[in-house]
C-alpha positions in Angstrom: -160.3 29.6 123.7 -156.4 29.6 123.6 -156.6 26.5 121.2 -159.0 28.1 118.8 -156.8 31.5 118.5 -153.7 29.2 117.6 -155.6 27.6 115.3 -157.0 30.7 113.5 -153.2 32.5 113.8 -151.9 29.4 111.5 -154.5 29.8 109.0 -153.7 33.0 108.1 -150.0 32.5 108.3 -150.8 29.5 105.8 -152.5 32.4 103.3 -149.8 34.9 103.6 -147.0 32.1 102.5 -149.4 31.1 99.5 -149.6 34.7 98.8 -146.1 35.8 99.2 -145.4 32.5 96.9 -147.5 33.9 94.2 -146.5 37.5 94.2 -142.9 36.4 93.8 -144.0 33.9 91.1 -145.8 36.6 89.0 -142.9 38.9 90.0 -140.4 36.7 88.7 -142.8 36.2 85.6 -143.0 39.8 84.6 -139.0 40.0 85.3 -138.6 37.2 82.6 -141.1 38.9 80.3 -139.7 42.3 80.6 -136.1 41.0 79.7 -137.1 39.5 76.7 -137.8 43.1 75.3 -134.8 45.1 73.3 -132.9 47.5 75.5 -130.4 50.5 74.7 -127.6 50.7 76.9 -124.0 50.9 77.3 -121.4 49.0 78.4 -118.0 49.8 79.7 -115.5 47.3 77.7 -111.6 47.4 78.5 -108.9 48.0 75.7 -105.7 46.5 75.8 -103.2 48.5 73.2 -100.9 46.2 71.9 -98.1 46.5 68.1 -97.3 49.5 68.7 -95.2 51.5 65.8 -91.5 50.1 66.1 -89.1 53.0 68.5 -92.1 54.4 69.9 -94.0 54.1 72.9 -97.2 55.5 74.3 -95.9 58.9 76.7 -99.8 59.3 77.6 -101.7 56.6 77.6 -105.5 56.5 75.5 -108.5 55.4 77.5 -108.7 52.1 79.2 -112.0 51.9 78.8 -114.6 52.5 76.0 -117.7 53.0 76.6 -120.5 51.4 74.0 -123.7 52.0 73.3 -125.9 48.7 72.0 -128.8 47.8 71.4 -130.3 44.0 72.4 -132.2 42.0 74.9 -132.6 42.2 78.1 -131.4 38.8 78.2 -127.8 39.3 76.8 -127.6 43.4 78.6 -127.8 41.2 81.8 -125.1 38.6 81.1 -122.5 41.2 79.5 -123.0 43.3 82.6 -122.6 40.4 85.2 -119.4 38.5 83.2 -116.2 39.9 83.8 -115.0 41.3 80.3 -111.9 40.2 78.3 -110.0 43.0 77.3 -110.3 44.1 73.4 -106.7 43.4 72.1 -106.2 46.8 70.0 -103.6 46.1 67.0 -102.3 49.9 66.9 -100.7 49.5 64.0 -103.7 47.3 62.0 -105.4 50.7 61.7 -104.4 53.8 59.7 -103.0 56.4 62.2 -103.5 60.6 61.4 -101.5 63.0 62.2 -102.2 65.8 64.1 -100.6 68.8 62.1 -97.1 68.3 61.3 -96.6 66.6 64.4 -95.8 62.9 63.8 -95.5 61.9 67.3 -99.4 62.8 67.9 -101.5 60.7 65.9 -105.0 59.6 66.0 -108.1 57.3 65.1 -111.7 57.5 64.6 -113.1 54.8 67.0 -116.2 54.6 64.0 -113.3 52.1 62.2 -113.0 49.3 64.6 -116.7 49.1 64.8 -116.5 45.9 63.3 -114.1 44.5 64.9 -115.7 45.2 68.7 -119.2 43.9 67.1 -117.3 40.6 66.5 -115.7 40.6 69.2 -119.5 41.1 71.4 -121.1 38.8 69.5 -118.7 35.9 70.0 -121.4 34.2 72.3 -124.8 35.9 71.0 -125.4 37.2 68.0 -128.4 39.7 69.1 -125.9 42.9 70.2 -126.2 46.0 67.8 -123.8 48.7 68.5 -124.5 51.9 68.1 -122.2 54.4 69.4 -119.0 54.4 70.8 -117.4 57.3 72.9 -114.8 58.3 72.8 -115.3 58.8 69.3 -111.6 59.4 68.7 -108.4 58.0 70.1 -105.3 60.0 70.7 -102.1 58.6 70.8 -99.1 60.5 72.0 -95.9 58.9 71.4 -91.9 59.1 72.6 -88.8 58.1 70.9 -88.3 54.9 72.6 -84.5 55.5 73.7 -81.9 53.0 75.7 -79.9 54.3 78.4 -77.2 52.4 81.1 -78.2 52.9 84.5 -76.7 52.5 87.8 -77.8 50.2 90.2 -78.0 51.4 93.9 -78.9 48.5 96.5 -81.1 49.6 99.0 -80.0 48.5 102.6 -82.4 48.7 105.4 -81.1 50.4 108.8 -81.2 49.3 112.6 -79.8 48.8 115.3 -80.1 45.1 115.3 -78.7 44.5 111.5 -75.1 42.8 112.8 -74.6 40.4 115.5 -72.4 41.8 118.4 -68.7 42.7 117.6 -69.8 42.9 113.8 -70.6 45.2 111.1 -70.5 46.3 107.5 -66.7 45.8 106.0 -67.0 47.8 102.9 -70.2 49.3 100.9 -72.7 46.7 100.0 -73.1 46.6 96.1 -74.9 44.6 93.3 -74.4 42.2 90.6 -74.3 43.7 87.6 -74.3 47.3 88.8 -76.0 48.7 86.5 -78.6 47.9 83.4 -79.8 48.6 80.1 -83.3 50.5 80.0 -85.8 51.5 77.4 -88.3 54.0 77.4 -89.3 58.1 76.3 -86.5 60.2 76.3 -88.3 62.8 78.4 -87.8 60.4 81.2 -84.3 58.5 80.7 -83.2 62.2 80.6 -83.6 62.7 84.0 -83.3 59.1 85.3 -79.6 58.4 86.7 -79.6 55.4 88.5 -82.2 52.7 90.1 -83.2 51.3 93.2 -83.1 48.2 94.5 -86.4 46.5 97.2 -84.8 46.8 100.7 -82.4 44.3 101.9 -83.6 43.5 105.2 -80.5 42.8 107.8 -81.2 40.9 110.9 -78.4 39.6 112.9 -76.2 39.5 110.5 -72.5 37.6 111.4 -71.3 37.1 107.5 -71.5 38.6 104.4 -75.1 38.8 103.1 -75.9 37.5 99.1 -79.2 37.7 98.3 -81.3 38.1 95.1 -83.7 41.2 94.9 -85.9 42.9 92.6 -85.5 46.6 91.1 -87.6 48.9 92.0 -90.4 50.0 89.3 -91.6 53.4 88.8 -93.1 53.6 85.6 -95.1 51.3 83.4 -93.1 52.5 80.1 -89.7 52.1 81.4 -88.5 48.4 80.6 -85.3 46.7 82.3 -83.2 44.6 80.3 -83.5 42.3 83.8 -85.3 42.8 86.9 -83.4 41.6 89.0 -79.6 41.9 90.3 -77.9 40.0 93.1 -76.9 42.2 96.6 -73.7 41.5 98.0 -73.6 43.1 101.9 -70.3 42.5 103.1 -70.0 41.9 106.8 -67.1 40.8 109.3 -66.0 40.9 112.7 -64.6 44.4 114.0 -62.0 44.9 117.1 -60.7 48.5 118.2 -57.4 49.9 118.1 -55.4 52.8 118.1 -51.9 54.3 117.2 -50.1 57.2 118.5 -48.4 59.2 116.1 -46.5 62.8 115.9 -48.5 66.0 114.8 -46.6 67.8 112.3 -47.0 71.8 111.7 -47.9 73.0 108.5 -47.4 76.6 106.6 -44.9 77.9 109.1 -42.9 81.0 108.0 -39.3 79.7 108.0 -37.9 82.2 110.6 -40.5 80.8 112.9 -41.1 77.5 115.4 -44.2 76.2 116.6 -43.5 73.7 119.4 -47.0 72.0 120.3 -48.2 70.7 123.6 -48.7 67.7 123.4 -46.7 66.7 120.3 -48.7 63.6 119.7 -52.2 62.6 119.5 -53.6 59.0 120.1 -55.9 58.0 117.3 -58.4 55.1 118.3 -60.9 53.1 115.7 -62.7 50.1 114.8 -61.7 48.0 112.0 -62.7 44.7 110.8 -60.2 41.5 110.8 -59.8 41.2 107.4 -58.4 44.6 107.1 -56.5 45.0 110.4 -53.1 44.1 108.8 -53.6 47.1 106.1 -53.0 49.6 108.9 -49.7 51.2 109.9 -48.2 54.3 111.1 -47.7 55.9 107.9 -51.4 55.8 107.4 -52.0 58.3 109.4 -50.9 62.6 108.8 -52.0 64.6 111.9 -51.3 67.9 111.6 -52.1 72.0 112.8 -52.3 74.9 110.5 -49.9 77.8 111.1 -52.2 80.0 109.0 -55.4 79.0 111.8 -53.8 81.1 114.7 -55.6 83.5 116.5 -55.1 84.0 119.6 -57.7 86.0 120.4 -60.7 83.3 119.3 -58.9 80.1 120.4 -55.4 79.5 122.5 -55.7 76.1 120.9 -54.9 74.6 117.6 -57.3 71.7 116.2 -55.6 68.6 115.0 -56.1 67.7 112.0 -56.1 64.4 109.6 -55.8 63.9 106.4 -58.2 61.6 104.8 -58.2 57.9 106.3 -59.5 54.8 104.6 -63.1 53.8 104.2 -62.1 50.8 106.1 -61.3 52.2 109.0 -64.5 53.4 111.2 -65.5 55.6 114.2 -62.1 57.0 114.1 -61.4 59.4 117.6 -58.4 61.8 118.1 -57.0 62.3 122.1 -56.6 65.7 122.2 -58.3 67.5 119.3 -56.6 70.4 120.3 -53.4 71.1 121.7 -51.5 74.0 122.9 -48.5 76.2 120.8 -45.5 78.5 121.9 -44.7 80.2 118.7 -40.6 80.9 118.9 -38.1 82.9 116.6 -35.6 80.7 114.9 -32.2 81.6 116.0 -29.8 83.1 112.7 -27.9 80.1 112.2 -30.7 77.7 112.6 -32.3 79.4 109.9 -29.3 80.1 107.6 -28.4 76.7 108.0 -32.3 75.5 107.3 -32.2 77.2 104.1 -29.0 76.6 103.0 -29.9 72.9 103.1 
């Protein structure tokens, strides 16, 4: 009994292949058949703008895409839509341009007038495409002035804790080669554009000065470099600390006064790298207080103050910031004799 079920189970799995064989054949029959017929469709075909007028350039792009209507068979609707699509070269200035009013940077195009030249272009490989419409059916352009500007270059350095190797770190301001560029493009945008980015510089490490090539930063499609690229110069050296003590003068004293301060020096302390240790000396430094600061009833002390110290030198500390003042009268013939000087 089991035998004869089996037996009957592969008969009719036999008949359902033969079956499914034959619907697929017809199916595949009628699919051939139908794309024989003609079709209307449309096809979305990229544009590529290309000669535009000389000192211009597009500030709003026209569409990318057209979209076609044609008529053909299913046949050559199939393969268009499958085949990945060269893009139409558009010669800009091939056509005759129109102006819209009086303005001559706004111009347009009836896209009825390269009809023949995207039916050529179609039938390349078949000769049974028909177009029939095109949409948009007019093309704007907008154009700039194209202007040229020089631009600074700013190198872009990336930030960590692990950028130096130990007892190192940056011995000046990293900068590039050349620093800065020619660049074209509409005026509405060089206007506003004052300098350009480099890609980061990524530091790791780092226990010499770093020279490496990078590329500028892009931001727009219509702005064109003169080059893309500029060499990055990071400067990095050894540091050691040290520190000088110097005297704190007083400034803005009326002349029949003395401020005697408490401590009269500070200790200054810093880091500096090897190469500009030697540049350092006493008379680098001016610490000072201002007479004209006092009040006694807000602070008791003075702050010490510097006068600007070199971009070399780094982390700079002052021991104390503040310091006390005893304010005396100078004596008559102290002061005649000051100011007979």
């Amino acid at each position: 009994m089991r035998k004869r079920i089996i037996f009957y189970i592969q008969i009719i799995r036999k008949k359902y292949l033969v079956f499914i064989f034959f619907v697929a054949l017809s199916t595949l029959a009628w699919y051939i058949r139908a794309l024989a017929d003609n079709y209307i469709t449309e096809i979305k075909y990229p544009v590529k703008y290309i000669n535009l007028p000389p000192n211009r350039i597009l500030s709003k792009a026209p569409p990318s895409f057209l979209n076609i209507q044609v008529r053909a068979d299913g046949f050559t609707i199939l393969s268009y839509k499958l085949k990945l699509k060269r893009a139409l070269r558009f010669d800009v200035n091939s056509f005759s341009l129109y102006s819209l009013s009086t303005d001559s940077t706004s111009v347009y195009l009836l896209t009825q007038y390269i009809h023949d030249k995207l039916t050529a272009e179609l039938n390349e490989s078949n000769k049974n495409i028909q177009i029939l419409d095109i949409s948009p059916d007019t093309l704007f352009f907008n154009f700039s002035r194209l202007r040229k500007k020089k631009i600074k270059i700013i190198p872009v350095i990336s930030k960590s804790s692990l950028m130096f190797a130990r007892q190192h770190m940056l011995n000046g301001e990293p900068y590039v080669i050349p620093d800065s560029i020619f660049v074209s493009g509409p005026t509405n945008i060089l206007d506003t554009l004052n300098q350009i980015y480099t890609e980061i510089v990524n530091l790791e490490n780092e226990e010499d000065t770093v020279k490496t090539t990078r590329p500028l930063k892009s931001f727009d499609e219509r702005v064109i470099y003169s080059i893309n690229k500029v060499k990055v110069i990071v400067p990095v050296d050894r540091f050691t600390e040290s520190d000088f003590e110097i005297p704190i003068d007083a400034i803005n004293v009326p002349e029949n006064l003395v401020v005697k301060l408490f401590p009269n020096k500070i200790k200054i302390n810093y880091l500096i790298t090897l190469s500009n240790f030697n540049k350092v000396t006493l008379g680098s430094f001016h610490a000072y207080i201002d007479y004209n600061t006092i009040d006694h009833d807000i602070n008791p002390k003075l702050k010490v103050n510097l006068d600007p110290l070199p971009a070399y030198m780094h982390n700079v500390k002052i021991k104390p910031a503040y310091v006390e003042f005893l304010i005396e009268k100078r004596s008559a013939e102290n002061w005649n004799y000051g100011r007979n000087r």
